[in-house]
C-alpha positions in Angstrom: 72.2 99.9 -54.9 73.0 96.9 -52.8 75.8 94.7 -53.4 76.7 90.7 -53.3 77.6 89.5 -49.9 78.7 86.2 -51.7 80.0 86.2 -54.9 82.6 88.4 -55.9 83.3 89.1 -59.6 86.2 91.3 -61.7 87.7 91.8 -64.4 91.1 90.3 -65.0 93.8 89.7 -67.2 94.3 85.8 -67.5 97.9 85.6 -68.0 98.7 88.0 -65.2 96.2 86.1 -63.3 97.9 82.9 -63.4 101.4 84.0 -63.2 101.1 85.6 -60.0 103.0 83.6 -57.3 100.6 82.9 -54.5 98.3 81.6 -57.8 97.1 77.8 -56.6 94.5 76.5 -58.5 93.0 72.7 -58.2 90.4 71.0 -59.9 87.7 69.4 -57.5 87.2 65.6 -57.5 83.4 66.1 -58.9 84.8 67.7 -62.0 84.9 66.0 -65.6 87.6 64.8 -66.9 89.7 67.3 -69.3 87.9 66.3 -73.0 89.1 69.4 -75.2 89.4 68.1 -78.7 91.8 69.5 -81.5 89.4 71.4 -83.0 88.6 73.5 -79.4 93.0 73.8 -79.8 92.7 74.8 -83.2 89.9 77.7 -82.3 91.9 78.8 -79.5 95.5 79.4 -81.4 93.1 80.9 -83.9 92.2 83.5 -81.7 95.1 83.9 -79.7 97.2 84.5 -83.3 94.2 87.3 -84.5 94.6 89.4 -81.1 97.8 89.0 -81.0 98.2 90.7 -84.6 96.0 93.5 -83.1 96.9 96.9 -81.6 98.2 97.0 -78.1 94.4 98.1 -76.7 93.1 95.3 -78.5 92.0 92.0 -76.0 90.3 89.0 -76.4 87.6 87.5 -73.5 87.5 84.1 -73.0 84.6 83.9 -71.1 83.9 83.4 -66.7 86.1 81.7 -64.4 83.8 80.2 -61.3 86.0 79.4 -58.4 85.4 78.9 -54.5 88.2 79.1 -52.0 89.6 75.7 -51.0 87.1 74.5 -47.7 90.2 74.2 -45.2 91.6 70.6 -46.5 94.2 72.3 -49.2 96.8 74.8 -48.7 96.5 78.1 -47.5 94.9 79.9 -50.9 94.4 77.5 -53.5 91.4 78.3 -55.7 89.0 75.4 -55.9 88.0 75.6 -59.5 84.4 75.2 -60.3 84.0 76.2 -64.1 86.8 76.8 -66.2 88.9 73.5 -66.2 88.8 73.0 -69.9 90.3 76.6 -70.9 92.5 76.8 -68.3 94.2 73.6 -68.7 94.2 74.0 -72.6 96.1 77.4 -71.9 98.3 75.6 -70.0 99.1 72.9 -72.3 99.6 75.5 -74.9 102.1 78.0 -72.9 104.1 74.4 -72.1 104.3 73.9 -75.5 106.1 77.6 -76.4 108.1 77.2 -73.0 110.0 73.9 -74.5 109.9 74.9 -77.7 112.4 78.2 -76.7 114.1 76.5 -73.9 117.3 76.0 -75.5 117.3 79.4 -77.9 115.6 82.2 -75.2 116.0 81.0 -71.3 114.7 84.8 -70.2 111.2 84.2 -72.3 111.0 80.4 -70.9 111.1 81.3 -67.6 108.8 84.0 -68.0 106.4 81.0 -69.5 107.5 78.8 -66.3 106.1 81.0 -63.7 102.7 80.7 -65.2 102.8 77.1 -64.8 104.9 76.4 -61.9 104.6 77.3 -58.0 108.1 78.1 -56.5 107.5 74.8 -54.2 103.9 72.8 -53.0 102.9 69.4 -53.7 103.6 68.7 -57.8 104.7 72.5 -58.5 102.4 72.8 -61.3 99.7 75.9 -60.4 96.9 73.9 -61.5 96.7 70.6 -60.2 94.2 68.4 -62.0 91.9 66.2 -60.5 94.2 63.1 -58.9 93.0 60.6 -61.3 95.4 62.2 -64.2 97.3 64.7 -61.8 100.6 63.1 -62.6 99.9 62.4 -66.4 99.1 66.4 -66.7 102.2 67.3 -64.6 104.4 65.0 -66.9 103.5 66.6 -69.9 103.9 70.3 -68.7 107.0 69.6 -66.9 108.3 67.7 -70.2 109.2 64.5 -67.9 107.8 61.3 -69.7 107.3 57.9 -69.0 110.1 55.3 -69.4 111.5 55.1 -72.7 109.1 57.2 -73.5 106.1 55.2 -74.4 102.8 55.8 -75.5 100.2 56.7 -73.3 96.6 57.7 -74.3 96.2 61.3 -72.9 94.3 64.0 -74.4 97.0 66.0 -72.7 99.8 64.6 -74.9 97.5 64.9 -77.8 96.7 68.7 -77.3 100.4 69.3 -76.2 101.5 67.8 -79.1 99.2 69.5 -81.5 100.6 72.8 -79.9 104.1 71.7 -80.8 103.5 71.3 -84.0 102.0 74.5 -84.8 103.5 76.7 -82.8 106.9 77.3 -85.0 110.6 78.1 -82.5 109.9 82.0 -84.4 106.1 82.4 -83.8 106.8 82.0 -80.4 106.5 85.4 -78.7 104.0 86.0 -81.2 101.6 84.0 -79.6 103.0 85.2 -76.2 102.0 88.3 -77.4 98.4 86.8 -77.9 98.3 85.4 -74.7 99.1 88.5 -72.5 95.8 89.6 -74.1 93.2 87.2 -72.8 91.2 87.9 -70.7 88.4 86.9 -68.3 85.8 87.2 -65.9 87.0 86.2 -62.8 84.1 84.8 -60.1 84.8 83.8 -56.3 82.4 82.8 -54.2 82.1 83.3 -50.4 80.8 80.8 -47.7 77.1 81.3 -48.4 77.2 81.0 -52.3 75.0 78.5 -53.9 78.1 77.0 -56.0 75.7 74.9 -58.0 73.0 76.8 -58.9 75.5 79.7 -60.1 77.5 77.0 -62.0 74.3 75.6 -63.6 73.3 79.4 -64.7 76.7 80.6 -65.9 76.7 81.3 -69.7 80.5 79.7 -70.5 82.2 79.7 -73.7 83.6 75.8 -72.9 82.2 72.8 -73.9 78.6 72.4 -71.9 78.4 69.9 -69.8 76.4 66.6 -70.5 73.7 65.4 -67.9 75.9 62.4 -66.3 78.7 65.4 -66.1 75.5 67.8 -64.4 74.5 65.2 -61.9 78.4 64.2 -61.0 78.8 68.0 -60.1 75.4 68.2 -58.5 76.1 64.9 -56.4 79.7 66.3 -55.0 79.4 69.8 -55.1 79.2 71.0 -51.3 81.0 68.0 -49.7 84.4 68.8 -48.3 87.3 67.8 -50.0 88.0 64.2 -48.5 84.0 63.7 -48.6 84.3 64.1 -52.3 87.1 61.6 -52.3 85.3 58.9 -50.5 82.4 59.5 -52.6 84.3 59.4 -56.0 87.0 56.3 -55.1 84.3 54.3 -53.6 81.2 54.8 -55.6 81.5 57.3 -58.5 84.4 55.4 -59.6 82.8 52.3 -60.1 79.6 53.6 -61.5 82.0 54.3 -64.1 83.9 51.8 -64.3 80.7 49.9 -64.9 78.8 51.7 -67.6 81.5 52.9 -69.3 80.4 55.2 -72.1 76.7 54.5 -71.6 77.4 56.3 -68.6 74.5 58.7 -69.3 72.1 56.1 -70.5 72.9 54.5 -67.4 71.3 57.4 -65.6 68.1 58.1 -67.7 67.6 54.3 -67.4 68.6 54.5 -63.6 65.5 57.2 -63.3 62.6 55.8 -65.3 63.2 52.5 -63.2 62.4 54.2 -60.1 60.3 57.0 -61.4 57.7 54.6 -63.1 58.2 57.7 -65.6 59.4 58.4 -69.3 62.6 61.0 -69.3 63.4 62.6 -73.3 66.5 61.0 -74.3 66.7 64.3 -75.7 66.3 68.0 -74.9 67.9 70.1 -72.3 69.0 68.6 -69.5 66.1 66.4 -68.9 68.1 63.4 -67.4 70.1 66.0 -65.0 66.5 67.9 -64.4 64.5 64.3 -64.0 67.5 63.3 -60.7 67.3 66.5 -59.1 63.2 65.5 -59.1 64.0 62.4 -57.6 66.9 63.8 -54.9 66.1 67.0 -54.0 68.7 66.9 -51.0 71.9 65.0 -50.8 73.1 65.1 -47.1 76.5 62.8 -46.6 74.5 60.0 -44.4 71.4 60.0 -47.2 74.0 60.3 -50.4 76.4 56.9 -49.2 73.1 54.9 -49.3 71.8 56.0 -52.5 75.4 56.1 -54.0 75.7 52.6 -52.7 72.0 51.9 -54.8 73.2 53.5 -57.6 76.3 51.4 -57.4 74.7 48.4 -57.6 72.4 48.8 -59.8 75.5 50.2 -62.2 77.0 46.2 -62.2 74.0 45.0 -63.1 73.9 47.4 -65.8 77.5 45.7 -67.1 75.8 42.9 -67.4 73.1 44.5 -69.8 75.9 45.9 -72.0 77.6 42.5 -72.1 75.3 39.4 -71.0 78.7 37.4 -71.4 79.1 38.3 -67.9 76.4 36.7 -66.6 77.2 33.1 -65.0 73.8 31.7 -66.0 73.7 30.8 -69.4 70.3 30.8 -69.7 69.8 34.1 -68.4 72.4 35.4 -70.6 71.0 33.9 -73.3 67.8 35.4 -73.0 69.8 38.9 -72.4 71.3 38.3 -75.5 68.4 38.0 -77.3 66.5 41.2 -75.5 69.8 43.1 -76.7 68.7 42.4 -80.2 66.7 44.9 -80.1 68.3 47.7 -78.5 68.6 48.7 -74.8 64.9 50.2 -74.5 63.8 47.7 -72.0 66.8 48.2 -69.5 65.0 49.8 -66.9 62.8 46.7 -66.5 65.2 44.7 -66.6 67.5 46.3 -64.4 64.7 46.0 -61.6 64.1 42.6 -62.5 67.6 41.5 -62.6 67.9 43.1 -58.9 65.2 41.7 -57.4 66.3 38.0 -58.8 69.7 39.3 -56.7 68.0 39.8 -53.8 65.8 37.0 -53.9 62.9 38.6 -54.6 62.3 37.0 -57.6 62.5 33.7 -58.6 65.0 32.3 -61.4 61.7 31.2 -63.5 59.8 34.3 -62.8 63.2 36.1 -64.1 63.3 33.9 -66.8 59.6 34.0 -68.0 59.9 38.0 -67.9 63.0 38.0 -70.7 61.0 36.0 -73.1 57.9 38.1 -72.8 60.0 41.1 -73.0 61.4 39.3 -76.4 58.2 38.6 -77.6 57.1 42.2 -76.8 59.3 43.1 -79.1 59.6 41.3 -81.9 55.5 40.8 -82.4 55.2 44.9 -82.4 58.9 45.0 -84.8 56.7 42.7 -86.9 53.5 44.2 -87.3 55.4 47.5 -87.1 54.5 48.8 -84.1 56.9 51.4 -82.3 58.7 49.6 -79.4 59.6 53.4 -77.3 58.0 54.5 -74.7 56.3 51.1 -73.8 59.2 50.2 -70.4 57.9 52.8 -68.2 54.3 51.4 -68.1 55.6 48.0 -67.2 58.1 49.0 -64.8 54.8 50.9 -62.9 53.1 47.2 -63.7 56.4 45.5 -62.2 55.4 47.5 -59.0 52.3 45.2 -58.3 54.5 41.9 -59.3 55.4 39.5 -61.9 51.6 38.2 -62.9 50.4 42.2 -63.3 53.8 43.0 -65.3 53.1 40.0 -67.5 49.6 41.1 -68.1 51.2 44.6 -69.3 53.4 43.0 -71.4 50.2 40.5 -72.8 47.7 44.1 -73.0 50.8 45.3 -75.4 51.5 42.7 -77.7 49.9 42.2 -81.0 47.7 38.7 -81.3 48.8 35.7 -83.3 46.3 36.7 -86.0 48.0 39.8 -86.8 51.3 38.3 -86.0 50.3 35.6 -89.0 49.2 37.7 -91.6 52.6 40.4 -91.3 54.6 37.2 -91.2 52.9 35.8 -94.5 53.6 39.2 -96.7 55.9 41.3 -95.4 60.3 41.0 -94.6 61.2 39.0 -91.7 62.8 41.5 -89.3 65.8 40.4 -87.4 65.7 37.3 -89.5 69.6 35.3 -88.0 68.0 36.1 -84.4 64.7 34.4 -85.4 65.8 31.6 -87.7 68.4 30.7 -84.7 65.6 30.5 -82.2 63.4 28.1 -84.8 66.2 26.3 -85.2 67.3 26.1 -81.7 70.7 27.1 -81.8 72.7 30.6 -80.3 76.2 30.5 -82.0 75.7 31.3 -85.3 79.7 32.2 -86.1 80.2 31.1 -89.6 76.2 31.1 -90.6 74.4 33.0 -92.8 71.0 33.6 -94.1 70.0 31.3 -97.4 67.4 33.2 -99.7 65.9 30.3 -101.3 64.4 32.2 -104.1 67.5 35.3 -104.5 66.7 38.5 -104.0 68.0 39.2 -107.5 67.3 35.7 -109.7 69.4 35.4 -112.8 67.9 34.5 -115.8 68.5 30.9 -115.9 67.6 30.2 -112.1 64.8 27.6 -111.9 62.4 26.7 -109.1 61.3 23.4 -110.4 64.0 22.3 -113.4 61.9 23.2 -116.3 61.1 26.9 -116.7 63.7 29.3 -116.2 63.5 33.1 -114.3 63.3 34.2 -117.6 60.3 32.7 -118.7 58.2 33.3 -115.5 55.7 36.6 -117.0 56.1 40.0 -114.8 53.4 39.4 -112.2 54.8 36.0 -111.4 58.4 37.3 -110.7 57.1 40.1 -108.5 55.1 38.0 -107.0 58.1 36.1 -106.1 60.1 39.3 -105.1 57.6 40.0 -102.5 58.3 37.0 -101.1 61.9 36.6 -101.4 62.3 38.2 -97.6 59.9 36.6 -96.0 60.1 33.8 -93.2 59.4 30.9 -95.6 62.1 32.2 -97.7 64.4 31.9 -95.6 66.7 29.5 -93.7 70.5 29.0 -92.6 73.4 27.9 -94.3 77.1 27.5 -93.3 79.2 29.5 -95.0 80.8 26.8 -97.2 77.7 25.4 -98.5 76.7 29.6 -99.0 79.8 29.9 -101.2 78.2 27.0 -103.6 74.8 27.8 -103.1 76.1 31.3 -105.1 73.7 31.5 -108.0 72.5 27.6 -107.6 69.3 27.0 -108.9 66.4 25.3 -106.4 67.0 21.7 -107.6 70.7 21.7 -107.4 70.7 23.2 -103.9 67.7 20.7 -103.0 69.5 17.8 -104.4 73.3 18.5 -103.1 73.3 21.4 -100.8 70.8 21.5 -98.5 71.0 17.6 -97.2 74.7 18.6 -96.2 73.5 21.2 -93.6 73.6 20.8 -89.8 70.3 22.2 -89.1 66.7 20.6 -89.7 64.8 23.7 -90.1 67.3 24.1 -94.1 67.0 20.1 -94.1 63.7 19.8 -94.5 63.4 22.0 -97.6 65.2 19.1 -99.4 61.9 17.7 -99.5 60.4 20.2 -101.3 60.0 19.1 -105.1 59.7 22.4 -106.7 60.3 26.1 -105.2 57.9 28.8 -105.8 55.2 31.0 -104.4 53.1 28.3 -102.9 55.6 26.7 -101.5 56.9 30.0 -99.9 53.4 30.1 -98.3 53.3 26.7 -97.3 56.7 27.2 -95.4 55.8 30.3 -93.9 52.5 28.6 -92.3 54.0 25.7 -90.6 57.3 28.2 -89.0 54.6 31.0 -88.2 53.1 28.1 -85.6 56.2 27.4 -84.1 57.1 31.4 -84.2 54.2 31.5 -82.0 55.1 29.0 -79.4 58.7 30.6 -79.1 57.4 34.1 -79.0 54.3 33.2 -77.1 51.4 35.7 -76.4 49.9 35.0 -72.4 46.4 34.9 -73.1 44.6 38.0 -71.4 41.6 39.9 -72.9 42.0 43.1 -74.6 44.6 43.7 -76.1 46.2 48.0 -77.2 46.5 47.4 -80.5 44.5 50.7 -80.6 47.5 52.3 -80.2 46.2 53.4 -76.9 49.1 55.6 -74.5 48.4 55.7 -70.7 48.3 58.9 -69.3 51.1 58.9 -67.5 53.0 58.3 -71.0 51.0 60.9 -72.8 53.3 64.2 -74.1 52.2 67.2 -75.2 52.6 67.1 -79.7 54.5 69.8 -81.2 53.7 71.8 -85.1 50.2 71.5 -84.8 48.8 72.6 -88.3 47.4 76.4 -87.5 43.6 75.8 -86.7 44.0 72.1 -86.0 42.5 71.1 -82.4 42.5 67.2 -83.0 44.7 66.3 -80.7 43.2 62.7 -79.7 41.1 60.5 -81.2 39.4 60.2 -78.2 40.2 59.5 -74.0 39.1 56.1 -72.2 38.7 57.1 -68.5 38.1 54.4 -66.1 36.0 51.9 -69.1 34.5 54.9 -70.2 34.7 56.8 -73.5 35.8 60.4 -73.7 35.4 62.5 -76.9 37.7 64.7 -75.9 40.2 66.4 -78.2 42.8 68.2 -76.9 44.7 69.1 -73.6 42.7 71.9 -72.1 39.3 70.2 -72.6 41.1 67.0 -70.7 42.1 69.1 -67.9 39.1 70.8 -67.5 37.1 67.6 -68.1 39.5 65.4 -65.1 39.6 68.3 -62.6 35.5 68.5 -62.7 34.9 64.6 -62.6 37.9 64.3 -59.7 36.2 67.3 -57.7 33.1 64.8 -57.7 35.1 61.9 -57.0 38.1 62.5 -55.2 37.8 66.4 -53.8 40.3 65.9 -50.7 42.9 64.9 -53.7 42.3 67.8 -55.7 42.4 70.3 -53.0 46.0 69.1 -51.4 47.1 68.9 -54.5 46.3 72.3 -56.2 47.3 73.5 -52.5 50.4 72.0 -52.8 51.4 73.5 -56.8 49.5 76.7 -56.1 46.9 75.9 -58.2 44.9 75.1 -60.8 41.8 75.5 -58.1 41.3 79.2 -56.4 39.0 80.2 -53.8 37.9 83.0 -56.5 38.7 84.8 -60.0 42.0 86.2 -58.8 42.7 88.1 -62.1 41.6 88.2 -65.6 41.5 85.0 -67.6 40.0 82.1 -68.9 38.1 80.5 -65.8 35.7 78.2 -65.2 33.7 77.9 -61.8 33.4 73.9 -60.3 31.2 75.1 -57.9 30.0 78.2 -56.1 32.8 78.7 -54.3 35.8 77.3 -56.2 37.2 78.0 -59.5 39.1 76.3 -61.8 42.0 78.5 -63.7 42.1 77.6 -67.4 44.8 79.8 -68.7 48.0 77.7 -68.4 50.0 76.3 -70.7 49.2 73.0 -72.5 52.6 71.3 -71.1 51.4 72.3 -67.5 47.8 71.3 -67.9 48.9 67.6 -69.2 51.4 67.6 -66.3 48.9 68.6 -63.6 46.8 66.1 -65.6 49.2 63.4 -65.3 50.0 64.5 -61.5 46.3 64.8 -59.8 45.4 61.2 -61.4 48.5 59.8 -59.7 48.1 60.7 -56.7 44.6 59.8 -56.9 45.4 56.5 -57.5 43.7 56.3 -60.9 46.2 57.0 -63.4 46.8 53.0 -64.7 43.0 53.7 -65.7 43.2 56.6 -67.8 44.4 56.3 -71.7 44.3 58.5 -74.4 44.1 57.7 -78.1 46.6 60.4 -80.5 45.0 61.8 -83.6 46.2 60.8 -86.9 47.9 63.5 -87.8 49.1 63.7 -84.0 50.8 60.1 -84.5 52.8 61.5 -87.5 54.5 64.7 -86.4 
């Protein structure tokens, strides 16, 4: 049996481990920060007071260590550590705790504790020497030396320490000494040649796992010497950020289908981390400062989508503003956008022109309730050929007037202080509210017209009126003062003395109105729906996917299909022409044939270059079908790498903008 030229692996016992003197261990600069919670604390005392309570051949195994020996920079035999940094430190913060707990009342048993945390001499004595970001904040709290007067600090070191100090009691002590001795752990060291990442990535650890952002922060450092990690993390990591704060990780799966032109799950395993190792494959030092440099960049500008108060244009942050209203879905255009405006690729009206169609992207589809995801990844491909092809995608995508009319007329106004602002032309709505002119919940005296009371209206008239109660002719603003007295008001009352008190037209002009009801409602909703559409204004294109149509490059393969259901699409639209085709494998068969006709040089680099789908002959048993007499196609794969190869031979064909499919039914609703 051979063995491991670089990675070297044993058995150890942790306490002994650490306590040894020449023990050095420091946390790399690529590492996340230490985020062990009280209830990881809680688990651990748990099962250091069960083992400890346990005969003496009795241990407890707290999982692999990963570390790599320092690359020359550190001193002579300090441990670089690689995985491990939440238990260790925790351990430490915990055998802190019990050493000044029995400082005063057992000196022998706290200097026992004190040479598992402290080096005889080196830089900041403590044996594990965080990264230098919270160094001194971690050696504070182990050494018991806090800051003036004692203040408060935010630390989740002083919050674990302290939570070890309270439940550790001054006579439990060597109890849970007597746990501790008994942990142990896997202990991994890798050589020189040792792919530190890939073993990192494959380790099964009992911590915390690590988030995507966390992944690619590891992935972008790992390998670089120590002071190339430093420069990389102070100059550019750092304010990354600094920047996104915590929407750090949407930062990156935003960050990726920008450039990609390509969805990536906001959830599932990994997929952000996976998607960026797609897109950098190899991070040498001179390639890495001008793509961290990119990513830094585009980072600011992604302050400014989490907080368009930063913007020194107020018309742009306006317009942010109002694209925030609906979530941060359309970041990746507009970080591209935003960008090229910085670079003066774009022009300020072009920049402009793309946040209200954005706007009115979404607000026509929240109305007729359409889905607003997965829509940015197909206009950031369309932002790729410039502004006029991106504002067509955004046109092809948005529901017409008609339909925009008829949801407006019967259904609840959605995002109604955003829209009623617009219409009324005003942004600061601090001390507004939304006026139902009809309540939602009429009391039996409230009148519409002075003579016949809620209570006399017959059942279908005051559902009729319930239906419309949340509807855009329903609705206006109101400060809050005239709100207070509009409380329970019937329509005259708030005609006669209310309304003419307000600030803005749009409640004004209801004033006007002799009698409140049903027609009126209708009336009202008519005349705002045309000036809806002029503020959310549809470019007029033809066609229009209000099929519900998904370009191929969007498509995903459906999970929980019933057991003999095949439906997958409703149908394909290749190129103008209609498809019935139903599922995956009969698309992949159906685009590999027609592109063999079409586009043969395509098709043969790029099955040369995956190893496949098209072979030279039946290699082995399996579902096959022959293109021509000397070249076969392999039908066998899965459905997830048939749509992919799908999605990957029309791209690189050049056709993929062309292709569409439409989902089943059923497909739509799982």
């Amino acid at each position: 049996m051979g063995s491991a030229t670089n990675v070297e692996a044993h058995a150890v016992n942790t306490i002994a481990w650490l306590a040894e003197p020449q023990t050095a261990i420091v946390v790399p600069v690529y590492q996340r920060q230490y985020r062990w919670d009280i209830g990881g604390c809680e688990q651990l005392l748990a099962d250091i007071r069960a083992v400890a309570d346990l005969d003496e051949r009795s241990m407890h195994f707290i999982g692999s260590i990963l570390s790599a020996e320092s690359p020359g920079e550190g001193a002579p035999g300090e441990l670089v550590l690689i995985d491990g940094q939440q238990r260790i430190t925790t351990l430490m913060l915990l055998i802190a705790a019990l050493r000044h707990t029995i400082a005063d009342t057992d000196p022998a048993l706290a200097d026992e504790l004190g040479r598992v945390l402290l080096r005889a001499s080196g830089p900041g004595r403590t044996k594990l020497r965080p990264h230098r970001a919270w160094a001194d904040v971690f050696e504070s709290v182990v050494r018991g030396h806090h800051g003036a007067g004692g203040q408060l600090r935010e630390s989740r070191f002083d919050d674990n320490y302290a939570y070890f100090r309270s439940q550790v009691r001054l006579d439990e002590v060597p109890r849970i000494w007597r746990g501790l001795q008994k942990l142990e752990h896997v202990s991994i060291t890798l050589g020189v040649g040792a792919n530190a990442q890939q073993i990192f990535e494959s380790l099964n650890s009992t911590g915390e796992p690590l988030r995507d952002h966390e992944l690619i922060h590891n992935y972008v450092l790992m390998g670089l010497t120590h002071s190339e990690q430093t420069e990389i993390e102070s100059e550019f990591w750092a304010p990354i950020e600094s920047n996104t704060g915590d929407a750090i990780a949407g930062f990156w799966r935003h960050y990726l289908v920008m450039t990609s032109g390509r969805e990536v799950a906001v959830a599932g395993e990994r997929s952000v981390y996976d998607a960026f190792r797609q897109r950098f494959p190899r991070l040498d030092l001179a390639s890495l400062r001008v793509d961290a440099a990119t990513w830094r960049e585009y980072s600011a500008i992604y302050r400014i989508l989490l907080d368009p108060a930063r913007e020194q244009d107020d018309a742009i942050a306006d317009r942010l503003a109002g694209v925030n209203i609906f979530g941060r879905g359309m970041y990746p255009l507009l970080m591209r956008v935003l960008h090229e405006h910085a670079r003066g690729r774009a022009s300020r009206a072009d920049l402009l022109a793309t946040l209200e169609g954005i706007q009115s992207l979404l607000l026509r589809r929240t109305v007729v309730g359409l889905g607003t995801d997965r829509l940015v990844a197909r206009l950031c491909r369309a932002r790729e050929d410039g502004h006029a092809a991106m504002m067509h995608a955004i046109a092809r995508i948005m529901p017409s007037n008609e339909r925009v009319r008829i949801e407006l007329k019967y259904n609840p106004l959605p995002h109604p202080a955003y829209v009623l602002g617009r219409l009324a032309g005003v942004t600061d709505l601090d001390g507004v509210g939304i006026e139902y002119v009809v309540p939602l919940a009429p009391g039996d005296t409230w009148t519409g017209d002075g003579l016949r009371t809620w209570g006399d209206y017959t059942e279908d008239e005051q559902n009729s009126h319930r239906a419309l109660a949340s509807t855009l002719g329903n609705l206006t603003l109101l400060e809050d003062p005239l709100a207070e007295r509009a409380w329970e008001a019937s329509f005259p009352q708030k005609r006669d003395v209310l309304y003419p008190e307000s600030a803005f037209a749009l409640t004004r002009d209801i004033a006007h109105t002799s009698s409140w009801g049903t027609a009126a409602i209708s009336q009202r909703t008519g005349a705002l729906s045309e000036e809806f559409m002029r503020v959310w204004a549809r470019p007029e294109v033809t066609g229009i996917d209000d099929d519900g149509l998904t370009p191929i490059l969007d498509a995903q393969r459906r999970r929980g299909w019933p057991r003999g259901w095949e439906r997958e699409f409703e149908y394909v639209e290749y190129r103008g022409e209609h498809w019935e085709v139903y599922d995956v494998k009969h698309l992949f068969n159906r685009v590999f044939r027609r592109l063999w006709a079409d586009h043969r040089a395509t098709v043969e680099a790029f099955s040369a270059r995956r190893g496949g789908p098209l072979y030279p002959a039946r290699a082995w048993n399996g579902h096959w079908d022959e293109v021509d007499e000397q070249n076969f196609l392999y039908m066998g794969w899965d459905s997830k790498y048939m749509l992919t190869a799908v999605q990957g031979v029309l791209d690189e064909a050049g056709i993929a903008a062309e292709v569409f499919v439409k989902y089943s039914y059923v497909g739509a609703a799982m």
